[in-house]
DRENLUMZA-127974 format. One line per field, with one value per residue (C-alpha): residue number from 1; residue in one letter; chain; x, y, z. Coordinates in Angstrom, 3 decimals. Layout:
<nodes>
vogu = NUM,...
bafi = A,...
kolmar = A,...
xx = X,...
yy = Y,...
zz = Z,...
</nodes>
This chain:
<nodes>
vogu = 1,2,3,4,5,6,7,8,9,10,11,12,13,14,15,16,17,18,19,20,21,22,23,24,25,26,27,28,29,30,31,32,33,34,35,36,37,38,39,40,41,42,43,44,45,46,47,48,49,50,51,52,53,54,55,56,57,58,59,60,61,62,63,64,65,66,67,68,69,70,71,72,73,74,75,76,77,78,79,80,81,82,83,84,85,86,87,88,89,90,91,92,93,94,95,96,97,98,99,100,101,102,103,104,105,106,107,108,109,110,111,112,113,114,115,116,117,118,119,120,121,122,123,124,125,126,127,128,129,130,131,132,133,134,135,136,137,138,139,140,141,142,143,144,145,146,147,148,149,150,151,152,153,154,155,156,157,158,159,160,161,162,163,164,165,166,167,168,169,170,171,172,173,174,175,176,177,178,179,180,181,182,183,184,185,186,187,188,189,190,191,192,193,194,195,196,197,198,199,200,201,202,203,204,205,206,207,208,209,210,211,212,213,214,215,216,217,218,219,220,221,222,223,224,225,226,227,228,229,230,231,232,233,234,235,236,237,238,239,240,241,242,243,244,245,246,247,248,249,250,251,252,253,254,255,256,257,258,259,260,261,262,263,264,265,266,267,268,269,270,271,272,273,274,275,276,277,278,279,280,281,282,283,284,285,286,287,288,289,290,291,292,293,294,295,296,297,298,299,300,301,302,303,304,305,306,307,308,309,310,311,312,313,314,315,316,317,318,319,320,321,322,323,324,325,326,327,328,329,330,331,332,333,334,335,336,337,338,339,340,341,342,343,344,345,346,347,348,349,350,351,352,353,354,355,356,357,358,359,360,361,362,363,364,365,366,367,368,369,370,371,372,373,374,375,376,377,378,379,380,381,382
bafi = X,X,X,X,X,X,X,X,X,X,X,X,X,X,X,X,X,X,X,X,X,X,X,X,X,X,X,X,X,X,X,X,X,X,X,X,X,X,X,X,X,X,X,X,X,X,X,X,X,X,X,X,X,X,X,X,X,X,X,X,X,X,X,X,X,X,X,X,X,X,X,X,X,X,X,X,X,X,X,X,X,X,X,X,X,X,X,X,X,X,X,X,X,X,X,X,X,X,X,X,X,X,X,X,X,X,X,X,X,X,X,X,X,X,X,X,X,X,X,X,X,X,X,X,X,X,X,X,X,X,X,X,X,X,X,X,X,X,X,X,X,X,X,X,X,X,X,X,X,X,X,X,X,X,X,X,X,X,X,X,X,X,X,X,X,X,X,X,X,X,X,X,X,X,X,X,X,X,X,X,X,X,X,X,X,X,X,X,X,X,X,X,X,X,X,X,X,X,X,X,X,X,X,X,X,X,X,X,X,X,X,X,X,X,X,X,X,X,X,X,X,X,X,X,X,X,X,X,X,X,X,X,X,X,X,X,X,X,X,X,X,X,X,X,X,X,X,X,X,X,X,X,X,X,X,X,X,X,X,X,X,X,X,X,X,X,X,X,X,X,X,X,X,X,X,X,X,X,X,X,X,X,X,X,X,X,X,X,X,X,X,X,X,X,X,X,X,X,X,X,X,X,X,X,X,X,X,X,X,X,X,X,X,X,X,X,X,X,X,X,X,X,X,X,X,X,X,X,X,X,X,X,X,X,X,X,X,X,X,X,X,X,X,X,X,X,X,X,X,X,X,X,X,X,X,X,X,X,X,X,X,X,X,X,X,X,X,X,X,X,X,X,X,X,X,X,X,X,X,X,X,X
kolmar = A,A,A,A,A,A,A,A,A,A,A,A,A,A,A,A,A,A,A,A,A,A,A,A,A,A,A,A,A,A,A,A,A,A,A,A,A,A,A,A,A,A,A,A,A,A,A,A,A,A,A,A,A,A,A,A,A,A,A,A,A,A,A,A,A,A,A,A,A,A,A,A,A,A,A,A,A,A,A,A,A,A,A,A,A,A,A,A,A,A,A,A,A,A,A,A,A,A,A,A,A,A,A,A,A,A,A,A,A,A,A,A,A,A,A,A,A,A,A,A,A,A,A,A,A,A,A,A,A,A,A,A,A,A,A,A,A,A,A,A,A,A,A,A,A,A,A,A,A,A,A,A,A,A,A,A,A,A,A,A,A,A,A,A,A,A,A,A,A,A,A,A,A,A,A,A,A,A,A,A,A,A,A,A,A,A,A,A,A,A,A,A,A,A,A,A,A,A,A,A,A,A,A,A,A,A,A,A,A,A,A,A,A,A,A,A,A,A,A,A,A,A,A,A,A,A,A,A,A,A,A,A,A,A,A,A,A,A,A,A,A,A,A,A,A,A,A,A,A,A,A,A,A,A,A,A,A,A,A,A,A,A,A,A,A,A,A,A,A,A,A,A,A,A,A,A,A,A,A,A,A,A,A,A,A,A,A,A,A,A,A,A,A,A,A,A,A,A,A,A,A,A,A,A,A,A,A,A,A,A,A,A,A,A,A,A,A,A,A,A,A,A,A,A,A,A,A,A,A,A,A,A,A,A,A,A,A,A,A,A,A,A,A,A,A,A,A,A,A,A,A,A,A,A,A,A,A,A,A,A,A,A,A,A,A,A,A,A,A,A,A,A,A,A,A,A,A,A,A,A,A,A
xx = 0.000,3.002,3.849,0.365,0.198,4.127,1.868,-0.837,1.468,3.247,0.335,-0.551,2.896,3.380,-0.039,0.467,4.502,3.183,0.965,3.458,6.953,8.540,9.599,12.937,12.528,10.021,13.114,15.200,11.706,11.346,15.029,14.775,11.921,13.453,16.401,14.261,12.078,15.136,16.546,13.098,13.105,16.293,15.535,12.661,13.989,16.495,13.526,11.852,15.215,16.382,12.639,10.881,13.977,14.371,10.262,10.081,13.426,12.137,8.774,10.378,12.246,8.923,7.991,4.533,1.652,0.321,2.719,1.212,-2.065,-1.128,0.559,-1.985,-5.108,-2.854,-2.359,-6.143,-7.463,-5.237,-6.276,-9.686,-9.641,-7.771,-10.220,-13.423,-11.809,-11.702,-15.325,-15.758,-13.764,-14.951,-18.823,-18.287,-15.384,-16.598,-19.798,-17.242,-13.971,-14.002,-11.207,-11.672,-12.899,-9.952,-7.389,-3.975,-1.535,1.675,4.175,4.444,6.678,8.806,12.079,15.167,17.892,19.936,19.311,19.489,19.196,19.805,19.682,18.011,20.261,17.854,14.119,11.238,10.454,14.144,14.655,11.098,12.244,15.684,14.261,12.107,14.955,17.227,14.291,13.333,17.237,18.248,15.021,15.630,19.369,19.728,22.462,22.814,25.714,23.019,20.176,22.372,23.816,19.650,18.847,21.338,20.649,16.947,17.906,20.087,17.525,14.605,17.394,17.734,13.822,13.494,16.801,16.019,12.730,10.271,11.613,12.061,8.870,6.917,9.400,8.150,5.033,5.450,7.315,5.027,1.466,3.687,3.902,0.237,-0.610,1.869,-0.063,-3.276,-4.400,-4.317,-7.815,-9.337,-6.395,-7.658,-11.449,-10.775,-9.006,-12.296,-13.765,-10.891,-10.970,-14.726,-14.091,-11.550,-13.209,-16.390,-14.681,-12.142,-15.681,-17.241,-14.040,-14.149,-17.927,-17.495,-13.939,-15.890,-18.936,-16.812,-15.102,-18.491,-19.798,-16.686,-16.424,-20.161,-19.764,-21.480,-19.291,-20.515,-19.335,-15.868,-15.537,-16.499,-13.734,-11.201,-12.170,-9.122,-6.752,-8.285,-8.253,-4.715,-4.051,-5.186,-3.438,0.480,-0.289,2.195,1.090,4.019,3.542,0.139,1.098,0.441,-3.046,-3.585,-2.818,-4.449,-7.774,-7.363,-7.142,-10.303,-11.834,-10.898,-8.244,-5.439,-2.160,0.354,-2.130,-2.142,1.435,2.507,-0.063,-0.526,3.307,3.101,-0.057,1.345,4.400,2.346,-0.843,-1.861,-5.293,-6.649,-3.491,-3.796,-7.449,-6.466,-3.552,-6.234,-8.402,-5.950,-4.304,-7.626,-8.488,-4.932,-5.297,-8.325,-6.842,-3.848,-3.730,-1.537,-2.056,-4.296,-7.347,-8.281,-9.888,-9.972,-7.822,-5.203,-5.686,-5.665,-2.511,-1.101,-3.220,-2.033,0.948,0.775,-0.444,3.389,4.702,3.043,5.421,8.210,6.349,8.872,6.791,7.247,4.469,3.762,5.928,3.534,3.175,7.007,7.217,4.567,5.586,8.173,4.774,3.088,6.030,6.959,3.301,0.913,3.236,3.144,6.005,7.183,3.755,1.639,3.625,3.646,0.642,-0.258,1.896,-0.085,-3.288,-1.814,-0.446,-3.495,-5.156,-2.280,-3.188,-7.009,-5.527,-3.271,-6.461,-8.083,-5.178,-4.169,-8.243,-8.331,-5.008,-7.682,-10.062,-7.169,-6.404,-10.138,-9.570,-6.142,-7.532,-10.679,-8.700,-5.491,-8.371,-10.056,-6.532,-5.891
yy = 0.000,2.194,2.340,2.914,6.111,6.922,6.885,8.521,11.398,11.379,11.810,14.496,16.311,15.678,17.459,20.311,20.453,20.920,23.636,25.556,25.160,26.612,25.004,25.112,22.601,20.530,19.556,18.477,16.557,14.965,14.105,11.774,10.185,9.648,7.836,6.188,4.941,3.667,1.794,-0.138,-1.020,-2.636,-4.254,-6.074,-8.512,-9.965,-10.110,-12.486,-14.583,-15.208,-15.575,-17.724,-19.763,-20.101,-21.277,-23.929,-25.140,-26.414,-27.904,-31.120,-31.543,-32.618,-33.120,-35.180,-34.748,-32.793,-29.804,-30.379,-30.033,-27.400,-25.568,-25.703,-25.016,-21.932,-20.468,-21.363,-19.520,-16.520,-16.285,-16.677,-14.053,-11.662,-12.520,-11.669,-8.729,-7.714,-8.495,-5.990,-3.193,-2.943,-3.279,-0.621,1.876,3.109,4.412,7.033,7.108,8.695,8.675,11.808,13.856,12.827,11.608,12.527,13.197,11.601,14.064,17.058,20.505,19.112,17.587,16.251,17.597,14.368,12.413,9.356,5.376,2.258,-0.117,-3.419,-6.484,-8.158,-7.586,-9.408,-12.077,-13.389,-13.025,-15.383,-18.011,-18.297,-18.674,-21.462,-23.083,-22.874,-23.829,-27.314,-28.033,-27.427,-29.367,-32.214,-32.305,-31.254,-28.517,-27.457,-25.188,-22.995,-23.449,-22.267,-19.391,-18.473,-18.486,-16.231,-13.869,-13.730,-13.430,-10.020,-8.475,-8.984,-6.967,-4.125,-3.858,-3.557,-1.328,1.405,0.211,0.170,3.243,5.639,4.658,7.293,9.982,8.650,8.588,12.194,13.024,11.505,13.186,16.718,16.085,15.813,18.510,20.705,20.040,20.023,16.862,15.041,15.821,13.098,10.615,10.969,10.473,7.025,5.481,5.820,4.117,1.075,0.777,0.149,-2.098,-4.385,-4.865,-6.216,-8.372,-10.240,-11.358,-12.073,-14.496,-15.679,-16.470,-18.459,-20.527,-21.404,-22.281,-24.174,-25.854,-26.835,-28.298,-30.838,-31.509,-32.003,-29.380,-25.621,-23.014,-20.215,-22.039,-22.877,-19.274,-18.607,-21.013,-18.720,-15.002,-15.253,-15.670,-13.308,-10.467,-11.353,-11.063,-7.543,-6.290,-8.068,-7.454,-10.207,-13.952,-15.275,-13.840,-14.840,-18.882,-19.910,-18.846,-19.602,-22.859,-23.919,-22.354,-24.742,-27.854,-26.819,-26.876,-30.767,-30.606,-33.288,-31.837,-32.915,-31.833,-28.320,-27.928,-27.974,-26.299,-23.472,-22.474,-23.106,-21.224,-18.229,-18.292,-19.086,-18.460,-14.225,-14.165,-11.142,-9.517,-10.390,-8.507,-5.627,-4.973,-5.775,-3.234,-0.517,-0.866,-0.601,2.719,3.790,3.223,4.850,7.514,8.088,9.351,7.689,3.982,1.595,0.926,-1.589,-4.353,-7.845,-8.974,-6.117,-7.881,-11.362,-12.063,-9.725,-11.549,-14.942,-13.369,-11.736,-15.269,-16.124,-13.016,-13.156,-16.497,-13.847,-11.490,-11.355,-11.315,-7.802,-4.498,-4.248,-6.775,-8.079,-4.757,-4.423,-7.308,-7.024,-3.065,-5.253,-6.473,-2.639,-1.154,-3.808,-5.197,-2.402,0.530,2.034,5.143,6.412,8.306,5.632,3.188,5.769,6.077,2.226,1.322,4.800,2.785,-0.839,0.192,2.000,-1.881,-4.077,-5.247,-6.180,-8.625,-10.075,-10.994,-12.437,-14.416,-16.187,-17.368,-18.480,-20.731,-22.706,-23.511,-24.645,-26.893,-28.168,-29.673,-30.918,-32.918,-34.107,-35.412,-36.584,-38.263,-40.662,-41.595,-43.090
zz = 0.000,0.585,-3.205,-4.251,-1.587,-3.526,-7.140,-5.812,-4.456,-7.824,-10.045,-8.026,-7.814,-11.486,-11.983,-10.117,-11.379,-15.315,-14.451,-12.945,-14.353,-18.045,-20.631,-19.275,-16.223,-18.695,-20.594,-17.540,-16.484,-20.296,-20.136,-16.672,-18.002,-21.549,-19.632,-17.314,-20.245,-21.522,-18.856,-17.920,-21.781,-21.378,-18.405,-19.361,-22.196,-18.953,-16.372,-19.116,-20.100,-16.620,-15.350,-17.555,-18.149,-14.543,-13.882,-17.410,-16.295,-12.836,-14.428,-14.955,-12.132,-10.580,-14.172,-13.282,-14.933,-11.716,-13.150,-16.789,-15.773,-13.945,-16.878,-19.324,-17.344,-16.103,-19.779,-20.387,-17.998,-18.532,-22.129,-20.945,-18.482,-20.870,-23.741,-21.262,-20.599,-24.213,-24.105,-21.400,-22.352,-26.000,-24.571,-21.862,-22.644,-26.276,-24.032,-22.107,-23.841,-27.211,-29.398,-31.153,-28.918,-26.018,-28.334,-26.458,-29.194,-28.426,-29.896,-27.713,-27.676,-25.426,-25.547,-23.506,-22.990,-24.561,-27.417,-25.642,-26.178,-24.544,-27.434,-25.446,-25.440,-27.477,-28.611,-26.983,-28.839,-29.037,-25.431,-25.172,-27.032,-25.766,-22.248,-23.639,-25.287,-22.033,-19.705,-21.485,-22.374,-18.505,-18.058,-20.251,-19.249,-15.800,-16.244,-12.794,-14.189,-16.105,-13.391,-11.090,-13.550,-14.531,-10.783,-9.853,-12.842,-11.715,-8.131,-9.302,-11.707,-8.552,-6.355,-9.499,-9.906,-5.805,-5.283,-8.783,-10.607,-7.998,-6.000,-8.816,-10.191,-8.159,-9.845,-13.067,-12.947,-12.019,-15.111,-17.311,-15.685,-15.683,-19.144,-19.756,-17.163,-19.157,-23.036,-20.935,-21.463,-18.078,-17.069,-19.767,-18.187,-14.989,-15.992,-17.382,-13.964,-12.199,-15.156,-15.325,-11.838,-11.660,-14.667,-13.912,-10.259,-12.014,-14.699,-11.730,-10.095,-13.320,-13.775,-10.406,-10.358,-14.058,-12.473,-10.051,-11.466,-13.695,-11.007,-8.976,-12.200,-12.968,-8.861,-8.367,-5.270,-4.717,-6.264,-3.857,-1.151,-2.678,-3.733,-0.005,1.371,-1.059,0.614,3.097,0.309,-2.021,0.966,1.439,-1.899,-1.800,1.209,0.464,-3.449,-4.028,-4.863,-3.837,-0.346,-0.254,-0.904,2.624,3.217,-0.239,0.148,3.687,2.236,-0.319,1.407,3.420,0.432,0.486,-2.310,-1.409,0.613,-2.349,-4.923,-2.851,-2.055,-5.332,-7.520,-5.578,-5.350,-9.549,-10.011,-7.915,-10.848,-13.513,-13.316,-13.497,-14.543,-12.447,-13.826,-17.595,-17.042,-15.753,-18.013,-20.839,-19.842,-18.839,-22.861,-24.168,-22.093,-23.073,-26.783,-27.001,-24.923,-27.155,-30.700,-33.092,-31.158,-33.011,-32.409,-29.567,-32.257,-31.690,-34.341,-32.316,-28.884,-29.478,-30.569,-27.463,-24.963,-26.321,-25.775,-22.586,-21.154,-21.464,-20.305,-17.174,-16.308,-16.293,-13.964,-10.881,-7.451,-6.568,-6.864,-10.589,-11.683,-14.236,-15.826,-15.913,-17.747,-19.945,-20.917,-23.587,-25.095,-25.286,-27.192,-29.519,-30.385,-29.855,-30.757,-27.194,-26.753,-23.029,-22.204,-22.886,-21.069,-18.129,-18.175,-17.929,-15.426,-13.449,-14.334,-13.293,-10.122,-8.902,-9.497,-8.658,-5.487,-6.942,-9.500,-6.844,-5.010,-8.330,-9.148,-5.864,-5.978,-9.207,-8.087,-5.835,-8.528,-10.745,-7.475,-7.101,-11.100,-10.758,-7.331,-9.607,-12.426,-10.143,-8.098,-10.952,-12.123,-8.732
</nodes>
C-alpha cells in the first residue's frame, strides 16, 4: 500500500509540477523520463530470459503430470480471463472514452535535454524463445551449471527492480502526468481510472464467479461455497499485493476446500508463478483505455488484442513477485506489439499500479479452482 500512496502522491505532484513550471525545467523533467524509459526497456527482455527460463526449467524436475495439468489449465485460464476482458472493455469503454474527442496526441513541444538510447540487449520475442529453449534443455538435461547461472541472474535483476525500478517509479510517474498537465491533457487521463478501476473490479468477479462455477460443475460441489472457502486468500491477496507472499493462506484455504495436501502444495506455489489471470485482465483493460486515450495507437480491435493476450499469457510467467511486476514485464509487449512510446507506457503502469493489489487478489483465488480440477482429475486416475 506504501507504493500505491508513492503513485498517488506522484500523479498528483506531477499534476500540479506541469501547471506551474517553463519550458525550461520541462526539458530536464522529459530528459529523466526519456532515460528512465530507456533503462526499464532494457531491463525487461532480462527479467523475461532469466525468469521464464528459470520457472520452465524447474517444471520437470517434478515433471509429473500434476505440473502439466497445472501448466496448461494456467495459460487457459489466462487467455480466458484476458479474452473476457476484451469483451468488457470494448462493450463498456466506447460508451465514455471517445477517441476523437480525447485523443492525447503523443508528440508534444517538449524535448530532452539528450538524445538518448539504450539499445536493449535483445528484442522481446528473441529473449522469449531463448528462455524457452534454455528452460526445457536445462530441463531435459539437468544442467545445474546454467540453473544455477539463470537463478542467480533472476535473483540479481529482482534486487535491481526492488533497489532502482520500484523506487524511482513514483518519480516517473510524475514526469510523465507533468507532461500531460503541461499540453493540458491530463484531465481526460484521470477520468478514465475511475472508469478502469470500476471495470476491472467487475470483470475479476465475473471471472471468479465463471472458475468457479466451472469448477463446482466438474467436482459435483457448490461453487458459492468454494468461492467462499477462497475469501481469506483473495483479501490477502489484496493487502500483500504479491502472490508469492500470499502462498500460505492460499494454500491452507485450499485444502479446506478438500483438495489433497500434495495436490495443494505444489499447484498453488506453480499457479502463484504461472498463473496471473486477475493480472492479464487488468492490463487488458488498462491498454484498451490507453489506446483509445492516445492518438496515433491503433485501435483496440480484436484482431489487435488477441494475438497480445495470447501473448501476454506467457509473459506473465516472467512477472517477478514484486508491486507491478507483471506490468514491468509485460511493458516489452506494449512497445513492440501495440506501438506504445514512453507516455503511454507511463501512463499504464499509473493505471496498473493504482489496481495491482485487486488482481493479486483475483489471481491467488483463481489458483484454488485450478487446485479443485487438478484434485478431480489426479483423483479418478488413482
Amino acid at each position: 500500500m506504501k507504493l500505491i500512496l508513492k503513485l498517488l502522491a506522484g500523479i498528483v505532484a506531477g499534476i500540479v509540477i506541469g501547471l506551474i513550471v517553463n519550458e525550461t525545467i520541462m526539458e530536464y523533467i522529459m530528459t529523466f523520463q526519456l532515460i528512465f524509459g530507456q533503462f526499464l526497456e532494457y531491463v525487461v527482455p532480462f527479467i523475461i530470459l532469466f525468469f521464464i527460463t528459470s520457472g520452465v526449467s524447474q517444471m520437470g524436475k517434478d515433471g509429473g503430470k500434476l505440473l502439466g495439468w497445472a501448466s496448461g489449465i494456467s495459460y487457459g485460464s489466462t487467455v480466458v480471463a484476458g479474452v473476457l476482458a476484451f469483451a468488457v472493455a470494448a462493450l463498456i469503454l466506447p460508451l465514455f472514452i471517445s477517441g476523437d474527442a480525447s485523443a492525447i496526441d503523443e508528440s508534444n513541444g517538449f524535448s530532452s535535454l539528450l538524445d538518448f538510447e539504450i539499445p536493449p540487449a535483445m528484442d522481446i520475442l528473441t529473449a522469449l524463445f531463448t528462455a524457452f529453449i534454455f528452460g526445457i534443455g536445462i530441463a531435459r538435461t539437468e544442467a545445474t551449471t546454467l540453473q544455477r547461472f539463470f537463478e542467480e541472474g533472476k535473483h540479481i535483476i529482482v534486487k535491481l527492480l526492488w533497489a532502482v525500478v520500484i523506487p524511482l517509479l513514483p518519480f516517473y510517474i510524475a514526469s510523465i502526468f507533468a507532461e500531460l498537465s503541461a499540453e493540458g491533457t491530463v484531465w481526460e487521463t484521470l477520468a478514465s481510472f475511475g472508469l478502469v478501476l470500476l471495470l476491472v473490479l467487475a470483470t475479476h468477479w465475473l471471472y471468479l464467479l465463471g472458475a468457479f462455477s466451472i469448477t463446482g460443475g466438474i467436482t459435483g460441489r457448490n461453487p458459492f461455497k468454494l468461492l467462499k472457502t477462497m475469501l481469506p486468500a483473495y483479501f490477502t491477496g489484496i493487502g500483500t499485493m504479491s502472490s508469492a507472499a500470499t502462498i500460505p493462506v492460499t494454500t491452507e484455504q485450499t485444502k479446506k476446500n478438500n483438495v489433497d495436501d500434495s495436490v495443494a502444495d505444489s499447484v498453488i506455489p506453480f499457479g502463484a508463478n504461472i498463473h496471473l489471470a486477475g493480472s492479464t485482465m487488468t492490463i487488458t483493460i488498462a491498454t484498451m483505455a490507453v489506446m483509445m486515450l492516445f492518438d496515433g495507437l491503433p485501435s483496440p480491435t480484436f484482431g489487435e488484442m488477441f494475438p497480445f493476450i495470447l501473448a501476454l499469457g506467457v509473459i506473465m510467467i516472467a512477472a517477478p513477485g514484486v508491486p507491478g511486476g507483471a506490468i514491468i514485464a509485460a511493458s516489452g509487449l506494449l512497445t513492440s506489439m501495440l506501438g506504445f512510446n514512453e507516455a503511454a507506457v507511463g501512463v499504464m503502469i499509473a493505471l496498473y499500479m493504482a489496481q495491482d493489489s485487486l488482481g493479486t487478489g483475483c489471481n491467488v483465488t483463481g489458483d484454488g479452482a485450478i487446485a479443485l480440477v487438478i484434485n478431480r482429475f489426479i483423483s479418478k486416475e488413482k
